[in-house]
N, C-alpha and C positions, 0 to 999 in steps of 0.2 A: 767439416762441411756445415754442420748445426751450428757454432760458434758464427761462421760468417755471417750465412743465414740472418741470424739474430742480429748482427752489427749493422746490413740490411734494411733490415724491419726498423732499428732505432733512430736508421738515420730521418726517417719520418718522423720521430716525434719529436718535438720542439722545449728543450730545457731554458725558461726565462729566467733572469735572475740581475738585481740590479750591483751597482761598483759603489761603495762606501766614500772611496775614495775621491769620485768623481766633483768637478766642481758643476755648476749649473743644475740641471734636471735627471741627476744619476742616470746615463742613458743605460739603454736594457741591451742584454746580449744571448744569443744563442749559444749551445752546446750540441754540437753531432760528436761521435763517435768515428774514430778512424784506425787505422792500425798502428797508426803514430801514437795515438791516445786521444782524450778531448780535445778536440777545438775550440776556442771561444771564437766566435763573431760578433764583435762589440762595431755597436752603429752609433756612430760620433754624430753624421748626420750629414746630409747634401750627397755629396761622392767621397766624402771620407772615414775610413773605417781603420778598426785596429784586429789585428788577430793573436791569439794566444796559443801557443802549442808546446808542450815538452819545457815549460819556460819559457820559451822565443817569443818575443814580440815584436809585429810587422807593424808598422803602422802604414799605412795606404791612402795618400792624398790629404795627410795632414793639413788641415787650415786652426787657424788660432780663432776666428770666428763662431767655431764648432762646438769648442774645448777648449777648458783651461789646461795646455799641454803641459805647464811647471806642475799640475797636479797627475799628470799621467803618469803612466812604465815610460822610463827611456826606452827606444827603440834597439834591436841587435840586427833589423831592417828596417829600410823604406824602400818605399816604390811611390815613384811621382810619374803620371800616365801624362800630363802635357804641362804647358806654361801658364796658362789662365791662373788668374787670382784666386778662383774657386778652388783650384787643385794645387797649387804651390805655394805657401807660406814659408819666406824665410824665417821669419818670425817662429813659426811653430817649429822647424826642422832643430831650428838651432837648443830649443827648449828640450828637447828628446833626443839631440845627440850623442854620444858617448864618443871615446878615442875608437873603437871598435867596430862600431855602425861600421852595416855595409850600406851603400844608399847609391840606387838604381835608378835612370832615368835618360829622356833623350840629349840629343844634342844641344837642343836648342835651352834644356833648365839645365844643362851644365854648364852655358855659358854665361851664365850667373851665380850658379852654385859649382864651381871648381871642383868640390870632393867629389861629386858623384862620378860615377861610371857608368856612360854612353852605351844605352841598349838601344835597340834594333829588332822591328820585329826580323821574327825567325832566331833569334838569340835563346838561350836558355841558363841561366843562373841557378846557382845553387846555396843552402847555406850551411857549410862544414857538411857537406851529404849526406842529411838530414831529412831534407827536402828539397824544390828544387822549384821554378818558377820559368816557363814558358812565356814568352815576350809572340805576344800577336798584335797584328794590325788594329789599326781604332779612325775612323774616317768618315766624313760624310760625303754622301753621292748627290743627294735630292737638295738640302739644305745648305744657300749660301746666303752671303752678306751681300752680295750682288752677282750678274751673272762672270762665272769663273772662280770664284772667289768663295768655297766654302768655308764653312763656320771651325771646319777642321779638316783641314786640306791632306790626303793622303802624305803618310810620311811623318806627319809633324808629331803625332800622339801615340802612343801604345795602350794597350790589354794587357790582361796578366792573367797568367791559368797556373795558378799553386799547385804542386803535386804532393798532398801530406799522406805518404805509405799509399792506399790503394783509394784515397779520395782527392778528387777534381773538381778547384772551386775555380771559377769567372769571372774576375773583376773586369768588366769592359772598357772603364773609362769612356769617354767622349764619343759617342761612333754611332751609325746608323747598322740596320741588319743587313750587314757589307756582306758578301759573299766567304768571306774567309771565316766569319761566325757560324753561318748558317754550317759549315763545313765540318767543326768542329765535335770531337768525339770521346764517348766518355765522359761528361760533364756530370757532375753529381748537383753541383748547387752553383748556381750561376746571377752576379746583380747585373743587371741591364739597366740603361738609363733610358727615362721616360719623360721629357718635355721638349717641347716646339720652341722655338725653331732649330733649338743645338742638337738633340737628339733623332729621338724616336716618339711617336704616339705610342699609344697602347694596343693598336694594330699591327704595327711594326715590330715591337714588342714577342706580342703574340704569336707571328710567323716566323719568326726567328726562331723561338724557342719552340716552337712544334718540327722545328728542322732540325736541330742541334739536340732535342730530346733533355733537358736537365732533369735532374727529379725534383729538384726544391730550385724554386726563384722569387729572388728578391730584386723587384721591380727599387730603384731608386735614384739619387739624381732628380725625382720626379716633379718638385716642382709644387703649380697647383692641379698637375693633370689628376684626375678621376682613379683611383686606383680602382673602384669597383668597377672600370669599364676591363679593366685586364682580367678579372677575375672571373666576369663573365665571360668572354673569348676563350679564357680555357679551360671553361666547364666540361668534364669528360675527355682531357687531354692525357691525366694523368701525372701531369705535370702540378705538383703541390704548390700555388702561389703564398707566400707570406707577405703579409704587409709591414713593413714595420716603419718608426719615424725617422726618415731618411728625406726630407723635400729637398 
C-alpha cells in the first residue's frame, strides 16, 4: 500500500533530461514511474512524440521535419493517428523501421503504406502483452473546411490510450473534445491538441480535461495558441498542466 502510494506521489514530479544522441536541438523528455518501470516521454515536437519503456520504443506520428529519425531508436512500434503530412512521414517510417516493427494505423495510411495494420476505433492492440494500446475516436464537430466538410471527418483518424501496467496515457491526435474523450476514465497523463481551426482552443481544452479528469496534461499540437490561457482555466482543477516544446 506504501510502495503504490509513493509511485503516486511521483507520478507528479517531472524528471528532465536531455538525448546525446539527438540530431537538431537535443529535445527534452519526461520520466513517470509505472509498474512496468520508467517511462520516457520524449517530445519530438508538433504531434510527434517517442516513448520508451522496458526497452520498447513507440514512436507516435513520426515526421522527418521534427527529427533526424536515421539518428533516433528504430521503432518495435508506431502508431500513425491520420494521413495529414504533419502526422505521416514515409520518409521518417522507413528510417525507424526494422523487420519486426509492428506499425498501427487507419485505413486510409495503409493505403499508402501497405505494412501497417488497419485499426479502428474501439480496436485494442497489444505489444507481446507487455502493454497494450486502446484505439479511440479522434474528430471534429464544430470545425470544418466548409459547411459539411470537417477538418477531420469522423472515422477517418484515431486516439491512442497506452496501457503501461497500472498507467493511462492519451495521445488524442487530431479531434475536438468529442464526447467519446470527455467519457474517458482512468487517464493518468493525457496530450491534447490545441490550435484553430484543426483542433481545439484552450477552452475546449480545458473542459475536456476537467471531464475526463487526467492528473498530468500536456497541451500540444499547439501551434502559436497561448499556452498560459490553458494554464490559467485550470487553476484549482487539480489537473497538473506541463508545458513543453511541442508547437
Amino acid at each position: 500500500m506504501v510502495k503504490k502510494l509513493i509511485i503516486r506521489i511521483l507520478i507528479f514530479l517531472p524528471m528532465i533530461a536531455s538525448i546525446p544522441s539527438f540530431a537538431q536541438e537535443n529535445p527534452k523528455f519526461d520520466v513517470v514511474p509505472t509498474s512496468l518501470g520508467n517511462l520516457e516521454m520524449h517530445f519530438i515536437g508538433h504531434g510527434t512524440l517517442m516513448f520508451k519503456i522496458k526497452g520498447i520504443v513507440v514512436h507516435i506520428d513520426p515526421v522527418s521535419m521534427y527529427a533526424d529519425y536515421a539518428a533516433l531508436p528504430k521503432a518495435d512500434m508506431i502508431v500513425v493517428s491520420h494521413e495529414h503530412g504533419d502526422h505521416l512521414d514515409p520518409k521518417a517510417l522507413e528510417a525507424i523501421k526494422k523487420d519486426e516493427t509492428l506499425f498501427y494505423s487507419t485505413e486510409t495510411v495503409a493505403q499508402s503504406q501497405t505494412w501497417a495494420k488497419v485499426v479502428k476505433a474501439g480496436d485494442k492492440v497489444s505489444y507481446r502483452d507487455i502493454f497494450s494500446v486502446d484505439i479511440v475516436p479522434a474528430y471534429n464537430i464544430q470545425n470544418v473546411r466548409a459547411p459539411g466538410q470537417p477538418y477531420h471527418p469522423q472515422g477517418s483518424g484515431v486516439g491512442f490510450v497506452f496501457n503501461f501496467g497500472d498507467t493511462r496515457v492519451y495521445v488524442a491526435g487530431d479531434t475536438e473534445d468529442i464526447p467519446e474523450m470527455r467519457a474517458l476514465k482512468e487517464i493518468d497523463i493525457a496530450f491534447l491538441p490545441m490550435n484553430l481551426p484543426y483542433t481545439m482552443t484552450p477552452e475546449m481544452v480545458a473542459n475536456a480535461a476537467r471531464a475526463f479528469k487526467p492528473k498530468i496534461l500536456y497541451p500540444y499540437h499547439f501551434g502559436n495558441t497561448d499556452t498560459n490561457e490553458l494554464e490559467e482555466l485550470l487553476k484549482g482543477s487539480g489537473i497538473e498542466v506541463r508545458i513543453r516544446d511541442l508547437q
